[in-house]
C-alpha positions in Angstrom: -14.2 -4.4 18.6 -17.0 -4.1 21.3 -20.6 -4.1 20.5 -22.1 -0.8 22.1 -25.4 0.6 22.1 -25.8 4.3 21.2 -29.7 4.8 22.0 -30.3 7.8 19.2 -29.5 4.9 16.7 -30.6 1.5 18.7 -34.1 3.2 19.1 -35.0 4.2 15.3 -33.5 0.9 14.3 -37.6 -0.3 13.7 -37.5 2.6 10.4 -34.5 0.7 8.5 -34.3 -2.7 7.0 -32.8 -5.4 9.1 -28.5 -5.2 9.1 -27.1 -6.1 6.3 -30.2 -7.6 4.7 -31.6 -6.5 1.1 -33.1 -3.2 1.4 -36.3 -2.6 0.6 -39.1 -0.3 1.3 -41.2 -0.8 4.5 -44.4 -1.2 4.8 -45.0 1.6 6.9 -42.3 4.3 5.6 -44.7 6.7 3.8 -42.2 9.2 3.0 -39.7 6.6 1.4 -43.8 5.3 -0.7 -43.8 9.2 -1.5 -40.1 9.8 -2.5 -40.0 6.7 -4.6 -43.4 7.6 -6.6 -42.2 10.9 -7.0 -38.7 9.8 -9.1 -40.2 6.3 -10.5 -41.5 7.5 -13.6 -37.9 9.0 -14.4 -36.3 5.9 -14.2 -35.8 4.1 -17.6 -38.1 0.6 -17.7 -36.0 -0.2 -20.7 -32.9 -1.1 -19.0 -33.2 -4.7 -17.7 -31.7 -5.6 -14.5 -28.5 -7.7 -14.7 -28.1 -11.3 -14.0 -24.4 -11.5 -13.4 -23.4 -15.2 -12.3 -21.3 -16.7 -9.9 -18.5 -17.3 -12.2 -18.6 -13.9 -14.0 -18.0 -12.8 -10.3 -15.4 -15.1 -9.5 -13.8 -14.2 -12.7 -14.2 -10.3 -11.5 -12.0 -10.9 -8.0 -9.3 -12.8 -10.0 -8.7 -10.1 -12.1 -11.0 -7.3 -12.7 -10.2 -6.4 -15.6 -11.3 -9.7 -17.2 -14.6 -8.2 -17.0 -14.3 -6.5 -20.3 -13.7 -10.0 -22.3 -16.4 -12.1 -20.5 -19.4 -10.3 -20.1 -22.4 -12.4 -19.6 -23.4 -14.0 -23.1 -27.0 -12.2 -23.6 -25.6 -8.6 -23.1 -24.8 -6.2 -26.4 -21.3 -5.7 -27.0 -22.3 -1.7 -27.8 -23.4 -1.6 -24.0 -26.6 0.4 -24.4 -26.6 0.9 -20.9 -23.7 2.2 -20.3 -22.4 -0.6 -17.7 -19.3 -0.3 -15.6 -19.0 -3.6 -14.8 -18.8 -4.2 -18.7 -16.6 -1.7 -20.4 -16.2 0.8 -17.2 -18.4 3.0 -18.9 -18.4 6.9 -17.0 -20.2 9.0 -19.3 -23.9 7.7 -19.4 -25.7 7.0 -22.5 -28.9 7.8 -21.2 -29.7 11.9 -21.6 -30.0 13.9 -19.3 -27.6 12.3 -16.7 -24.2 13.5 -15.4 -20.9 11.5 -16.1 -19.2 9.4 -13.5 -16.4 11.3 -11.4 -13.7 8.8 -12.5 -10.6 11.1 -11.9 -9.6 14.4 -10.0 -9.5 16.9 -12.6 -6.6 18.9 -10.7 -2.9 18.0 -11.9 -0.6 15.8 -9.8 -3.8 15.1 -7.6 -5.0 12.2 -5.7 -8.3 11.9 -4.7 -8.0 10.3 -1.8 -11.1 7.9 -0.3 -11.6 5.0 1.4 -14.5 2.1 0.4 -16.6 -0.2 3.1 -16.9 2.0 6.3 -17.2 2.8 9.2 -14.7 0.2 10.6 -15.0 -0.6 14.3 -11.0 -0.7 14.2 -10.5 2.3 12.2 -8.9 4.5 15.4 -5.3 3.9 15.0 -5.5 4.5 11.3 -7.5 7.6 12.0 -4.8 8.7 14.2 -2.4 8.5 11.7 -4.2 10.3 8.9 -4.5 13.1 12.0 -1.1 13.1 12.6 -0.2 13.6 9.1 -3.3 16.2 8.7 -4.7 14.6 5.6 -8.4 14.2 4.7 -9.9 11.9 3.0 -13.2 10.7 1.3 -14.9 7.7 3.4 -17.9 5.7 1.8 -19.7 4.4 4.2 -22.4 1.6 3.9 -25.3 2.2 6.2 -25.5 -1.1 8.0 -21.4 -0.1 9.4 -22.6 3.0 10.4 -25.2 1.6 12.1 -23.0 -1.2 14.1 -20.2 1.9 14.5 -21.8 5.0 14.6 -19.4 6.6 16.8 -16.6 5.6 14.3 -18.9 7.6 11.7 -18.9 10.8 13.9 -15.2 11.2 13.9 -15.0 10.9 10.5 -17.2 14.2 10.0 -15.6 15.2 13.4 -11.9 15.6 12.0 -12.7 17.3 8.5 -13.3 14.1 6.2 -15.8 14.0 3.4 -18.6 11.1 3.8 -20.3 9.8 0.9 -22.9 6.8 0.8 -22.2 3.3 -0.6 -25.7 1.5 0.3 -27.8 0.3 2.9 -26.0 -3.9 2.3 -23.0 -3.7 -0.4 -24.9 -5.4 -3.1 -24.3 -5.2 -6.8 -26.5 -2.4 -7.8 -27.3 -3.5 -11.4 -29.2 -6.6 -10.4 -31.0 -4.8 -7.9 -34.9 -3.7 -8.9 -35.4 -0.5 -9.1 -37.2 0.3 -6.4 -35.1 -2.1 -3.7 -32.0 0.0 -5.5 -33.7 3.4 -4.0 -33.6 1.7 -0.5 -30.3 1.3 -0.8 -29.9 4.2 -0.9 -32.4 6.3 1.2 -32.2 4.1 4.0 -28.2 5.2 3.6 -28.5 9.0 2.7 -31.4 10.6 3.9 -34.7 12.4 2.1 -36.2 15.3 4.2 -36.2 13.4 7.6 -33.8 12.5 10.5 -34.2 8.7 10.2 -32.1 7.7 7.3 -29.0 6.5 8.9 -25.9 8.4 8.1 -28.0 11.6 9.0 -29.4 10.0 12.0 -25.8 9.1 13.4 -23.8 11.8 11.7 -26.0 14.5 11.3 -25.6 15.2 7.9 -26.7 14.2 4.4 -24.3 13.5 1.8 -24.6 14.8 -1.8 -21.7 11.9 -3.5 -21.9 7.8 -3.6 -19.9 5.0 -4.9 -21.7 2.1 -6.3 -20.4 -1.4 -4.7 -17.9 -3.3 -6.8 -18.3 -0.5 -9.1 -21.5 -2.2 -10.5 -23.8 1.0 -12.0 -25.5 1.1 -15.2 -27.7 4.0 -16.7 -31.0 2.7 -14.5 -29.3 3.6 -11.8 -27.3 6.6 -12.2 -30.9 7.5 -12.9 -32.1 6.2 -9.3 -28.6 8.2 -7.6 -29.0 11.3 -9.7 -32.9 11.7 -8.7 -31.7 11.6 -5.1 -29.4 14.2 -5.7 -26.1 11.4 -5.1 -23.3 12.6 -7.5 -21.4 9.0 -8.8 -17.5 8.8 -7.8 -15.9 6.1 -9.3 -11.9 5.4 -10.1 -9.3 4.0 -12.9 -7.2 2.3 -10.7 -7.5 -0.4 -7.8 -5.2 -1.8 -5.5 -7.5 -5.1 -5.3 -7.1 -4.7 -1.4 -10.8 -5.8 -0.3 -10.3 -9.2 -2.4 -7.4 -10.8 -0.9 -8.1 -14.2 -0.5 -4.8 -15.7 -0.3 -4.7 -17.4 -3.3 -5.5 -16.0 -6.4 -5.0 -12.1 -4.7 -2.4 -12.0 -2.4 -0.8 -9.5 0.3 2.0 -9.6 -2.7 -0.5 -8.6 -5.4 -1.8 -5.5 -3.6 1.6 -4.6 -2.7 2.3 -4.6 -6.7 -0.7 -3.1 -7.7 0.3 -0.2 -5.2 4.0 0.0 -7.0 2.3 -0.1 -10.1 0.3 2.8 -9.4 3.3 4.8 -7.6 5.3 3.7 -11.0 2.2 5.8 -13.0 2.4 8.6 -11.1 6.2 9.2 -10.6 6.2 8.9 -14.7 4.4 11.8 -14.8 0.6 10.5 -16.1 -0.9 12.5 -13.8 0.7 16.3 -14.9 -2.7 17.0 -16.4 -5.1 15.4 -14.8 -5.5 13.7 -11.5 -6.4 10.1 -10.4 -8.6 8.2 -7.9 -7.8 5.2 -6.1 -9.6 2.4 -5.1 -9.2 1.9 -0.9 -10.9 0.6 1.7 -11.3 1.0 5.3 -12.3 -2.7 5.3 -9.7 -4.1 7.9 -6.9 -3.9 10.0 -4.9 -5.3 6.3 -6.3 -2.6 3.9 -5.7 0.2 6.4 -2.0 -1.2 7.3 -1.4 -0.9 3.7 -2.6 2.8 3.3 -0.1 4.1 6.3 2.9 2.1 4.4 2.1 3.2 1.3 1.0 6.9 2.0 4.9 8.7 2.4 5.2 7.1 -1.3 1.5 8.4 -2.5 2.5 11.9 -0.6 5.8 11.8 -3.3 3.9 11.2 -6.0 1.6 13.4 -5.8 1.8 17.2 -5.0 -1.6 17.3 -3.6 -3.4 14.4 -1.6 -6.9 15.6 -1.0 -10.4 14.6 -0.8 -12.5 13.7 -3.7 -14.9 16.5 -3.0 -11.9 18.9 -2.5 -10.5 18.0 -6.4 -13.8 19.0 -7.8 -14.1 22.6 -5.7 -16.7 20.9 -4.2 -17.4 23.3 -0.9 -21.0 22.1 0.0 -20.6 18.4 0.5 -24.0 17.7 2.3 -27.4 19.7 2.4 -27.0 20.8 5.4 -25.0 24.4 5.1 -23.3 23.9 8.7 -20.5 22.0 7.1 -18.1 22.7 4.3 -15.0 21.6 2.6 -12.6 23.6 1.5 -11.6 24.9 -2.1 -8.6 23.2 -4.3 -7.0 26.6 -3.9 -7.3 26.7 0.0 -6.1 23.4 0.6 -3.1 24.0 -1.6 -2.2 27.0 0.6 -2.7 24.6 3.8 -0.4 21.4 2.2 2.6 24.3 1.3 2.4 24.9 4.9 2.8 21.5 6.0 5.7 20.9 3.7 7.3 23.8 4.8 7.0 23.2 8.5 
């Protein structure tokens, strides 16, 4: 990957927080001052922000789903706040809020997405998810898009749906509140052209995916005030946290079979799935071209998150549009038939 300069981003670069540092609000951005004082009183005071410690997350990339048994000590087993990270709590205890998207509601569907974007080596996997004419979900974290906002366009270029996964990657819940709204309007976009997937892409997106899966009730309230529908998952290949020891290739490979196993047994007749990719590097998207003849098997329809939910208006902007679960049906028959 070559470093490149494309001057409509390299010149606003002053109006968002330095690359991958903490976001915040800057001093001068009166509009970020307005939108924030606008949603703060919304935002629930009660909920405290989470201290989650270095072995809770070590414990997290060994196996995730020893977050359930060792929650940090001071936190209430009923989880008041309805904490993923905890109990993978979707439906939020707070009123007023919207559940998590956790699966895609259509039978024998696969929502299909992709974590940790825009990669500056994403082209030959792009190429293949062209030559197979499949769409896909990409969550892109502002800073990427920033550094590879050229990658970004083609992803809006060849049909795919974008959604935002913050301004740095950090886990949300120990995030103030306010620094937790910069992550996410320096990523999205309020009502001007200087937030950064608008500024590169030239659209705003309407879905996000909180890093790590980290999201409590605080801020589902901070996303769902910005108008940033949460999209979760059930399952996870594990393929961002290889570290060769405790996660191997191996153990993505069986967490893959595991979830092919699922499917095939018919688990998903009823009621779709999501799972957890990522567009991180040239391993995670090696492992979505081996593994996608088996998901295509699987599953009678592979489609984009947004596409499951008959979601047609994926940004504000009216110029784009997905299409309905019913059209791309009629498109996959098609494809299969030719």
């Amino acid at each position: 990957c070559a470093p490149y300069t494309y001057p409509p981003v390299a010149d606003q670069m002053g109006s968002f927080p330095p690359l991958w540092g903490p976001a915040s609000i800057l001093p001068d951005d009166s509009a970020a001052l307005a939108m924030w004082n606008s949603i703060s009183s919304d935002i629930p005071t009660s909920i405290d922000t989470k201290v989650v410690d270095f072995f809770f997350r070590l414990i997290y990339l060994i196996d995730p789903l020893c977050r359930r048994n060792l929650p940090p000590s001071d936190y209430s087993s009923d989880d008041p706040d309805c904490w993923w990270t905890y109990d993978q709590c979707t439906t939020p205890k707070l009123s007023g809020l919207p559940p998590d998207v956790a699966d895609a509601p259509e039978p024998a569907t696969l929502g299909y997405g992709f974590d940790d974007g825009p990669s500056c080596a994403h082209n030959v996997f792009y190429d293949y998810l062209q030559s197979q004419n499949q769409k896909a979900t990409f969550y892109f974290i502002g800073s990427n898009v920033a550094s590879s906002p050229l990658e970004a366009q083609r992803a809006l270029t060849e049909g795919h749906e974008i959604c935002v996964h913050t301004w740095s990657h950090p886990y949300m819940t120990t995030v103030g509140s306010e620094d937790a709204f910069a992550e996410l309007w320096y990523s999205k976009d309020g009502d001007l052209p200087i937030q950064m997937i608008k500024l590169a892409v030239g659209v705003t997106p309407t879905c996000w995916r909180p890093p790590y899966g980290d999201i409590d009730d605080r801020i589902r309230s901070i996303a769902n005030a910005l108008g940033l529908q949460t999209i979760m998952w059930k399952y996870d290949t594990a393929d961002a946290s290889v570290d060769g020891t405790t996660i191997t290739d191996e153990t993505v490979e069986t967490n893959y079979n595991d979830f092919l196993q699922t499917a095939n047994s018919g688990a998903f007749n009823s009621t779709g799935a999501i799972l957890l990719t990522h567009e991180l590097n040239n391993f995670t998207m090696s492992e979505a071209v081996k593994y996608y003849p088996q998901l295509k098997s699987a599953f009678q329809y592979i489609v984009p998150v947004g596409v499951s939910l008959n979601k047609t208006q994926p940004y504000i902007e009216t110029n784009y549009s997905l299409p309905t679960f019913e059209q791309c049906k009629h498109c996959i028959a098609l494809i299969n038939i030719f």
